[in-house]
C-alpha positions in Angstrom: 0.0 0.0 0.0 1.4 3.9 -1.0 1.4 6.2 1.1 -1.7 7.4 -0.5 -4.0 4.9 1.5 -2.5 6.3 4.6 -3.8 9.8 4.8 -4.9 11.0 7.5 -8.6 11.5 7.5 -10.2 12.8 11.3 -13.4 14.8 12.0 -13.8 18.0 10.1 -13.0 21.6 11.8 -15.5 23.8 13.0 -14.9 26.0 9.6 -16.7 24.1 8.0 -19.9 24.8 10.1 -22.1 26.2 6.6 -20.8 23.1 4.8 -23.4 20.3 3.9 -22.6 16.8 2.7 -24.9 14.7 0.3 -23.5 11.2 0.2 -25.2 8.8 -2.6 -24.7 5.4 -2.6 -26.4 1.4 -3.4 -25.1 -1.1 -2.0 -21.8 0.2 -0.5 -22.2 -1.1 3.2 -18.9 -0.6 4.9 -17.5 1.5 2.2 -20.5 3.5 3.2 -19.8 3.2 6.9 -16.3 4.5 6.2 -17.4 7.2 4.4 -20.1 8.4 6.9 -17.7 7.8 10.0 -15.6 10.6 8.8 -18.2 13.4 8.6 -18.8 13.5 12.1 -18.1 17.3 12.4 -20.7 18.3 9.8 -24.1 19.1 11.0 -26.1 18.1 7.8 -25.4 15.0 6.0 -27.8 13.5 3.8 -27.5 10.0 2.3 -29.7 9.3 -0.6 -30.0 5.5 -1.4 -30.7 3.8 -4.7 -32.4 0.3 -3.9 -29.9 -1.0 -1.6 -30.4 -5.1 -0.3 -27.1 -4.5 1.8 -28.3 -2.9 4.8 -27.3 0.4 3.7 -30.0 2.1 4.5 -30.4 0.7 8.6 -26.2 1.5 8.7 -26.8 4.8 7.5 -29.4 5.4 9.9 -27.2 4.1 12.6 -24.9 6.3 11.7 -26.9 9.9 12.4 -27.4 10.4 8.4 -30.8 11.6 7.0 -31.7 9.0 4.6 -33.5 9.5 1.1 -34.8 6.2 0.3 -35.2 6.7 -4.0 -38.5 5.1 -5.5 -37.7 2.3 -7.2 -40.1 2.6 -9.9 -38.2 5.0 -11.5 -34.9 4.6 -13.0 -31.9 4.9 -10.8 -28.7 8.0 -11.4 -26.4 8.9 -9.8 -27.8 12.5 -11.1 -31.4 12.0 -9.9 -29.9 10.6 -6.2 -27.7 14.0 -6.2 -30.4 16.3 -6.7 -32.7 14.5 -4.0 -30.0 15.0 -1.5 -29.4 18.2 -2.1 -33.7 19.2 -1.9 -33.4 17.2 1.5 -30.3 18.9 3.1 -32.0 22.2 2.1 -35.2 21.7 3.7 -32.8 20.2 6.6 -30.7 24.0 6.7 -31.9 26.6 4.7 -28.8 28.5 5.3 -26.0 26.2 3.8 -23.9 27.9 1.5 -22.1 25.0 0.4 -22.5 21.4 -0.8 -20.2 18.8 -0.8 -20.9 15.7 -3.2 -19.5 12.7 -2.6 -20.0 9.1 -3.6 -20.6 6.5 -0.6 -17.3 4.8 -1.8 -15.3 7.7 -0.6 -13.8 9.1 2.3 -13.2 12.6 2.9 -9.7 13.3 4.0 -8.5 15.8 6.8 -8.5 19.4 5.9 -10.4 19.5 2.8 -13.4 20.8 3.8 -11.2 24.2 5.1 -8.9 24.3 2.0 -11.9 24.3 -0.3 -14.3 26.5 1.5 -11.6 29.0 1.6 -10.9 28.9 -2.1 -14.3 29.5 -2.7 -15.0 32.5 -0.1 -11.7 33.9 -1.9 -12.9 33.6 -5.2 -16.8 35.0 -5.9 -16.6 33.7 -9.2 -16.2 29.5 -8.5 -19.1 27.4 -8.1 -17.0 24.2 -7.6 -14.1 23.2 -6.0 -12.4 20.0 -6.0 -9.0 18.0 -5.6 -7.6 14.6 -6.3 -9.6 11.5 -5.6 -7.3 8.8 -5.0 -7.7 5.4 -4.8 -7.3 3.4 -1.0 -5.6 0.5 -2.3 -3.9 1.1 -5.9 -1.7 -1.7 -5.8 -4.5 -4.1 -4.7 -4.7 -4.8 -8.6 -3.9 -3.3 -12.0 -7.3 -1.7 -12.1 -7.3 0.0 -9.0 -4.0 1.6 -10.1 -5.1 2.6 -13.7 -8.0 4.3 -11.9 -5.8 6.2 -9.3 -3.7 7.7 -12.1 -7.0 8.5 -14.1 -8.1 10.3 -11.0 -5.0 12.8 -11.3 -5.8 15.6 -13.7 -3.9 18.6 -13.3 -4.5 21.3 -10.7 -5.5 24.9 -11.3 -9.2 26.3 -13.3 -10.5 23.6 -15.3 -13.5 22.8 -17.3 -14.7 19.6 -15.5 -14.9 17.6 -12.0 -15.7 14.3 -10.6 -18.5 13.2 -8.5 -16.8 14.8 -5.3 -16.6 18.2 -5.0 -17.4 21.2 -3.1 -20.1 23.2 -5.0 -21.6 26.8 -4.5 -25.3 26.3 -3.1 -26.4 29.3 -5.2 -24.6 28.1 -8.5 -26.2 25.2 -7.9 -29.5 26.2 -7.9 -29.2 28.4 -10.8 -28.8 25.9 -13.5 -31.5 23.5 -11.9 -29.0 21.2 -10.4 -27.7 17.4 -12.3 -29.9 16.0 -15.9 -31.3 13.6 -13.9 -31.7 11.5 -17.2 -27.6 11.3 -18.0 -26.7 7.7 -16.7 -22.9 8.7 -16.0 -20.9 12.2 -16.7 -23.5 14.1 -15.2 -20.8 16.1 -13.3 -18.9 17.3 -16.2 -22.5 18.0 -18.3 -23.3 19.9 -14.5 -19.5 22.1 -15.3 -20.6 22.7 -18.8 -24.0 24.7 -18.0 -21.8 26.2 -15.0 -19.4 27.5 -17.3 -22.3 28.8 -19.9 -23.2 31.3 -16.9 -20.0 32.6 -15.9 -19.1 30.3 -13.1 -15.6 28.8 -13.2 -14.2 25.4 -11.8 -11.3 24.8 -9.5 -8.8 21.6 -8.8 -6.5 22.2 -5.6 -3.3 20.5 -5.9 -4.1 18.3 -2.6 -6.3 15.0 -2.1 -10.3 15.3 -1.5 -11.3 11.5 -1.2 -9.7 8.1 -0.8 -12.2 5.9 -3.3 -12.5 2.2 -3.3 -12.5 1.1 -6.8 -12.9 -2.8 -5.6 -12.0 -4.1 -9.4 -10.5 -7.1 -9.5 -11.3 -8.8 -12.5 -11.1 -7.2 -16.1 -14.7 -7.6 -17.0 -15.5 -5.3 -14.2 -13.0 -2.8 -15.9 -14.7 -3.5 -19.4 -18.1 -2.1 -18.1 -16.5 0.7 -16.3 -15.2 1.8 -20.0 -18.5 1.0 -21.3 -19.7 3.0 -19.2 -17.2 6.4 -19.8 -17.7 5.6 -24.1 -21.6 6.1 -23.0 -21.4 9.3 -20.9 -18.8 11.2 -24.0 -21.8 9.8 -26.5 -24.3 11.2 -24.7 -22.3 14.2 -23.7 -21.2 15.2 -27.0 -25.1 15.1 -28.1 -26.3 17.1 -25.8 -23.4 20.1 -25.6 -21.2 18.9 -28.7 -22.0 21.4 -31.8 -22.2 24.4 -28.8 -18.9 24.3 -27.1 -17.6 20.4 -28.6 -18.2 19.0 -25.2 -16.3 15.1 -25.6 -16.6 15.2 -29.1 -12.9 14.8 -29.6 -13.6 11.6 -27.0 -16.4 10.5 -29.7 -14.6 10.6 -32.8 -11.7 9.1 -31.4 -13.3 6.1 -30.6 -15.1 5.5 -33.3 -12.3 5.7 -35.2 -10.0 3.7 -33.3 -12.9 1.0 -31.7 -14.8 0.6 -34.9 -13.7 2.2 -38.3 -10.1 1.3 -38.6 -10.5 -2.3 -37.5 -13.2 -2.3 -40.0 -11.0 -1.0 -42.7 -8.5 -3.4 -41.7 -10.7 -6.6 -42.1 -12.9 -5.5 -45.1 -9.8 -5.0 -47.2 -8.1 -8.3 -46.4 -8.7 -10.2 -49.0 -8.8 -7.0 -52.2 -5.6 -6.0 -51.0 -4.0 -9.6 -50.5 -4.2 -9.0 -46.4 -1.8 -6.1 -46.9 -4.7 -3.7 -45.1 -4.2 -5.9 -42.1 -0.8 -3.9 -41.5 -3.3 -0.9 -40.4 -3.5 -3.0 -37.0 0.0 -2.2 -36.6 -1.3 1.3 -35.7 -2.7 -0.5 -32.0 0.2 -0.7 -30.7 2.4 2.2 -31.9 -0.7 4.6 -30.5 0.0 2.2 -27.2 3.7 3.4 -27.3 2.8 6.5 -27.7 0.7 7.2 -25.2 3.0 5.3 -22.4 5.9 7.3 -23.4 4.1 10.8 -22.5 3.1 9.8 -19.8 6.1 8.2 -18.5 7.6 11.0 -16.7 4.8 11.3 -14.0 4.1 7.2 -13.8 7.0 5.5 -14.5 8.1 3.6 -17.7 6.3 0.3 -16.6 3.1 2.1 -15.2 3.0 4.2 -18.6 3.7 1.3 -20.9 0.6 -0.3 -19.0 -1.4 2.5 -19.3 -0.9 3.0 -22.8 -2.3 -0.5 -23.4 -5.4 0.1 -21.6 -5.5 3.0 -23.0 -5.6 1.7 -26.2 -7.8 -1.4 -25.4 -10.7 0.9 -23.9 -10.9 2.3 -27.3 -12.9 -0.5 -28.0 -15.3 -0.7 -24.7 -15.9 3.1 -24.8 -17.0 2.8 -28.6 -19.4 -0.4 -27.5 -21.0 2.1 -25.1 -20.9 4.8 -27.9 -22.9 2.2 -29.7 -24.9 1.5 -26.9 -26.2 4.8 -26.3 -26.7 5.7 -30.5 -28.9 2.6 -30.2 -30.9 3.3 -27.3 -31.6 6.9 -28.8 -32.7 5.6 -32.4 -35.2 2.6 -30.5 -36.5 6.4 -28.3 -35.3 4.2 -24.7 -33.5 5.4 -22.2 -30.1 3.6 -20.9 -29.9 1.8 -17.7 -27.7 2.2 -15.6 -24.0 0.2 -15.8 -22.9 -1.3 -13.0 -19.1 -2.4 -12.2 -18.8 -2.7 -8.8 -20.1 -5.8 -7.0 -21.8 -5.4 -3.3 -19.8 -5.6 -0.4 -21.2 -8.9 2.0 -22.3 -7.9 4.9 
């Protein structure tokens, strides 16, 4: 284990006294009851559940949260469970100027809640603040590592966040809160509208949450890609032709996950199976990307990166696919779920 997995994470300060905390999870158990245990200093903390059979719910409880139990007849996001916590928590305190989002497999670490109220008292023109999400136990398997390095974008004003951050109450609330119909990438769909109005986005340079990936088996990796190739597709129709919101994301994949393999075979036997030397291409784009990012990784880490990389080219363009489908047929997605309960 890195030393990431070892910071600190105690009670909040009093500072953050106008902070609230809206925690979503399903079936997250003692991911969840880590999560909660360390928000002890807030006031108003809100967990929203989405059809838990884990005892979530009764832990949560047990735990001092208010719980928002969501009906199950309607379909499940991680948008729709956000926007329900936040209605709660401001029925709860009227007065909260903040709201801090986090998912019920993550921990908020010591001092954030300070560093990131402070950033946004100091700068009027933020609605969100976050940092670095980093995984607990990176070197518990390859997946839980490629995730902690995809977690670490750089610091300073950017144009998107994750699903923990530290948001404005007011900037909230004037764009209407998460598309409750996006099944994944609400948050940076949430930044676009933001940044339509004038609001800007911050990363500190410091960690926010310790997350639990729990992947252990490639599969569960494949639909976690499946998942991201969805959210750029359905990104990229909603806010593409305006600003070309993930439509670089799009194009790529569908190039790379569908056309040029495509190409490849089609040609095979015109060409005498001389087109097949366009899958050459896979792994020189691998190289490529390892070898830029070898200086902050590593020359292993980046050579293994790169070939993820490369290899989620193909899950994010199924869920490209999956999405373009759904749309035509005039259904909506269901949720895609990687992560398997924890046993109670």
């Amino acid at each position: 284990m890195t030393a990431v997995a070892t910071v600190a994470a105690t009670q909040p300060s009093r500072a953050a006294a106008m902070i609230g905390v809206v925690v979503i999870g399903r079936n997250e158990n003692e991911r969840l009851r880590n999560c909660l245990s360390h928000l002890s200093g807030i006031t108003a903390v809100v967990y929203v559940d989405s059809g838990s059979t884990d005892g979530s719910v009764v832990l949560a409880r047990s735990l001092g949260a208010d719980v928002v139990e969501l009906d199950t007849s309607l379909p499940f996001t991680a948008a729709r469970a956000r926007n329900a916590g936040f209605s709660q928590l401001r029925k709860l305190r009227s007065d909260i100027e903040f709201i801090q989002f986090v998912d019920g497999d993550c921990q908020i670490v010591d001092g954030w809640f300070d560093h990131a109220q402070q950033t946004l008292q100091s700068r009027p023109d933020l609605a969100i603040v976050c940092g670095w999400r980093r995984e607990r136990f990176p070197h518990q398997s390859i997946y839980n590592e490629l995730c902690d390095w995809e977690w670490q974008a750089p610091a300073g004003d950017t144009t998107w966040c994750g699903g923990d951050f530290l948001i404005r109450t007011t900037a909230f609330e004037q764009v209407h809160g998460f598309n409750e119909s996006i099944i994944a990438g609400e948050e940076p769909e949430l930044c676009v509208r933001l940044r339509q109005q004038g609001w800007a986005i911050h990363r500190l340079p410091e960690t926010m949450t310790l997350h639990d990936a729990a992947m252990s088996r490639f599969g569960q990796w494949w639909k976690r890609t499946v998942r991201t190739g969805h959210a750029f597709a359905e990104g990229a129709a909603m806010h593409g032709r305006s600003n070309g919101h993930c439509v670089r994301e799009v194009r790529s994949n569908w190039l790379w996950g569908f056309a040029l393999p495509i190409i490849a075979l089609a040609l095979a036997w015109p060409t005498h199976f001389w087109s097949l030397l366009l899958l050459v291409l896979y792994p020189l784009l691998a190289i490529k990307i390892g070898l830029s990012a070898r200086h902050r990784m590593g020359f292993r880490m980046a050579m293994i990166f790169g070939l993820f990389c490369v290899i989620a080219k193909f899950s994010q363009a199924q869920g490209q696919l999956r999405y373009t489908v759904m749309r035509l047929l005039g259904r909506r997605s269901r949720l895609i779920e990687y992560k398997e309960p924890v046993k109670c």
